[in-house]
C-alpha positions as CSV (number, residue, x, y, z in Angstrom):
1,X,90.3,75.5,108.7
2,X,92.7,78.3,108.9
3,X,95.6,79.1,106.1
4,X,99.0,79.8,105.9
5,X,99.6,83.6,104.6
6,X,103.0,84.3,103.4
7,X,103.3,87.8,101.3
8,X,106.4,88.3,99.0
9,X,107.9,91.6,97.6
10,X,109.0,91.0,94.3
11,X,111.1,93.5,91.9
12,X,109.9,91.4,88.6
13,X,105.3,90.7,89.0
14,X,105.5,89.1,85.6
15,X,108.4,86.8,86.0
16,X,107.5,86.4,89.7
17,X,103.6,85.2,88.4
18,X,105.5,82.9,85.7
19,X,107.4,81.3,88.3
20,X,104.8,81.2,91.1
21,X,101.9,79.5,88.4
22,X,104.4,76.9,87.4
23,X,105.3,76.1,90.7
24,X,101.4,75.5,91.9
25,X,100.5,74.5,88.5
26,X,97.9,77.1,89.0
27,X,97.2,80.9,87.7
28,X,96.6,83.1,90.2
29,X,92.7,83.9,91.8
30,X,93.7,87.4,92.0
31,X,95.7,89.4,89.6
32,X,96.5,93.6,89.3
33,X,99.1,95.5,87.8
34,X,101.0,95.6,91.1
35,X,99.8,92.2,93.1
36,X,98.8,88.7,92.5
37,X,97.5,85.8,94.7
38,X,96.9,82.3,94.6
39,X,94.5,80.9,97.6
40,X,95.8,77.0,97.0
41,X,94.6,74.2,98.7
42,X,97.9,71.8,98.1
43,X,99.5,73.1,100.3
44,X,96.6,75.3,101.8
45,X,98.1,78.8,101.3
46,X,97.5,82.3,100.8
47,X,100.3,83.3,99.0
48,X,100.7,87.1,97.6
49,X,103.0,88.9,95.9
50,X,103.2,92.7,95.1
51,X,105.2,95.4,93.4
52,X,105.4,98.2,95.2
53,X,108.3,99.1,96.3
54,X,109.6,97.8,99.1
55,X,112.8,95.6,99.2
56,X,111.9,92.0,97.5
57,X,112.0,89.0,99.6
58,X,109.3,87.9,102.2
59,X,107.5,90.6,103.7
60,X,104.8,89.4,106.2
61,X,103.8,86.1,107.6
62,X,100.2,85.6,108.5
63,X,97.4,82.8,109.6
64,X,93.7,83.7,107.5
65,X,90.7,82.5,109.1
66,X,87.8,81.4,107.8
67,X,84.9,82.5,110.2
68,X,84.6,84.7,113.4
69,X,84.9,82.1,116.0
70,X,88.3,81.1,114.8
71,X,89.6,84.2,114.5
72,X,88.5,84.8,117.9
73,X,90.6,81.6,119.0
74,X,94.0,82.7,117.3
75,X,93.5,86.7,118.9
76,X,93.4,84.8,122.0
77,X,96.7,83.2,121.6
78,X,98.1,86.4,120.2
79,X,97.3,88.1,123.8
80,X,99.4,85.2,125.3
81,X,102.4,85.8,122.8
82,X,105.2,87.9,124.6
83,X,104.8,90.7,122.3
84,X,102.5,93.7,121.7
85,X,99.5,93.4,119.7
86,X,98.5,95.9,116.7
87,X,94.7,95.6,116.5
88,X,94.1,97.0,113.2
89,X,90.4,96.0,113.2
90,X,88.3,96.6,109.9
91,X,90.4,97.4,106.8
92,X,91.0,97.4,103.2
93,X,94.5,96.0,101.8
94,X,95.6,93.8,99.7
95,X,92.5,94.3,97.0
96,X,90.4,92.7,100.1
97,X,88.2,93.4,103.1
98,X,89.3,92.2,106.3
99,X,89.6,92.2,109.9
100,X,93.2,91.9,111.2
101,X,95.8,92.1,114.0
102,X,99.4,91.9,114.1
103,X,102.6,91.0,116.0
104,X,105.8,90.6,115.8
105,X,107.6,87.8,116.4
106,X,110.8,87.9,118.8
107,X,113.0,88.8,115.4
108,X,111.1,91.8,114.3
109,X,109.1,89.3,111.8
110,X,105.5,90.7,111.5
111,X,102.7,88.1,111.5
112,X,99.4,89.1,111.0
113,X,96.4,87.0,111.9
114,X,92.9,88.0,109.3
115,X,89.4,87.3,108.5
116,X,88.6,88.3,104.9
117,X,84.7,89.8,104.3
118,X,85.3,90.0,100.7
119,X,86.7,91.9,97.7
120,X,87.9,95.7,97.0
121,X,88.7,97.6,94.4
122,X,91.9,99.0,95.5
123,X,95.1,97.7,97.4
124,X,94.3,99.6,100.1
125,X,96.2,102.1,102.6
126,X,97.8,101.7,105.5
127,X,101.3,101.6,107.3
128,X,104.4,100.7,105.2
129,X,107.2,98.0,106.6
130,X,110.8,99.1,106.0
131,X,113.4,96.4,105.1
132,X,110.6,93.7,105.1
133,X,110.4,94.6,108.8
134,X,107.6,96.6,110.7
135,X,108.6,100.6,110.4
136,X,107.3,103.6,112.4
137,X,107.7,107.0,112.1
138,X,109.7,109.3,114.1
139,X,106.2,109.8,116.4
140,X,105.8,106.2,115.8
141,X,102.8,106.0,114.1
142,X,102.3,103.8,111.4
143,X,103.5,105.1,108.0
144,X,100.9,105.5,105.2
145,X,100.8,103.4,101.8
146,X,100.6,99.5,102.3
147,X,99.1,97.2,104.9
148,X,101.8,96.3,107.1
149,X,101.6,98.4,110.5
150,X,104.5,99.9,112.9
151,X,105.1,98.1,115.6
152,X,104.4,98.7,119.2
153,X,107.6,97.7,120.3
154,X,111.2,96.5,118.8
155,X,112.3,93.1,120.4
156,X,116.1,93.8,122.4
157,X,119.0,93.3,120.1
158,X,120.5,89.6,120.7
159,X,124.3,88.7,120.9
160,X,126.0,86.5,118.9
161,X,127.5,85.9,115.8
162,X,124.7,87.5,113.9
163,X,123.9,90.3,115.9
């Protein structure tokens, strides 16, 4: 059964954990000096927050998967999606292992869909989102230092009131 990922940059971990455990009426599974987690079952979610600097609000949607054969069923869908896929493959973030692609959705908001092996040690490296958004550099490579990649493409700006 898969699970809703949402990952949250906060400015405040401990008052962010205070709120977060009350809310869930649970402490978190996973706890570090700059991250926390709580892998809930009512409501099924994988919800994360870290400290480390980027601007606080939500910072990644994602879908975790429990074994091989699903994840193979939501990377099919992904390749159906209108957008480019990042296919990070095998990596360490977010204190676990995993295997993981990403997209963005049409408003620059970056999804990423995962299979967890287990644990780690450290957060991990990898690219580094900007504004809660997917960020490049100038060559457009992903930037080094969290685990959200650059994206292969920017959606076209939209008209309107909001644009």
């Amino acid at each position: 059964m898969k699970r809703l990922h949402v990952h949250i940059a906060v400015d405040d971990l401990d008052r962010t954990i205070g709120f977060y455990s009350a809310l869930f009426a649970a402490e978190p599974s996973v706890r570090k000096a700059d991250y926390a987690k709580w892998m809930l079952d009512d409501p099924r979610v994988n919800l994360a927050i870290s400290q480390r600097g980027a601007n606080p609000g939500v910072e990644h949607l994602g879908i975790q998967v429990e074994d091989e054969s699903e994840l193979a069923d939501v990377y099919a869908r992904l390749s159906k999606a209108d957008a480019p896929v990042f296919e990070e493959g095998e990596t360490t973030c977010c204190y676990a292992q995993s295997e993981k692609s990403w997209i963005s959705d049409p408003a620059g908001v970056p999804w990423e869909v995962f299979l967890t092996h287990g644990d780690a040690v450290h957060y991990g490296g990898g690219p580094v989102i900007d504004e809660a958004r997917l960020a490049a550099t100038p060559t457009g490579m992903p930037q080094a230092a969290s685990c959200t990649p650059a994206p292969v493409a920017k959606p076209e700006a939209k008209s309107g009131c909001c644009g």
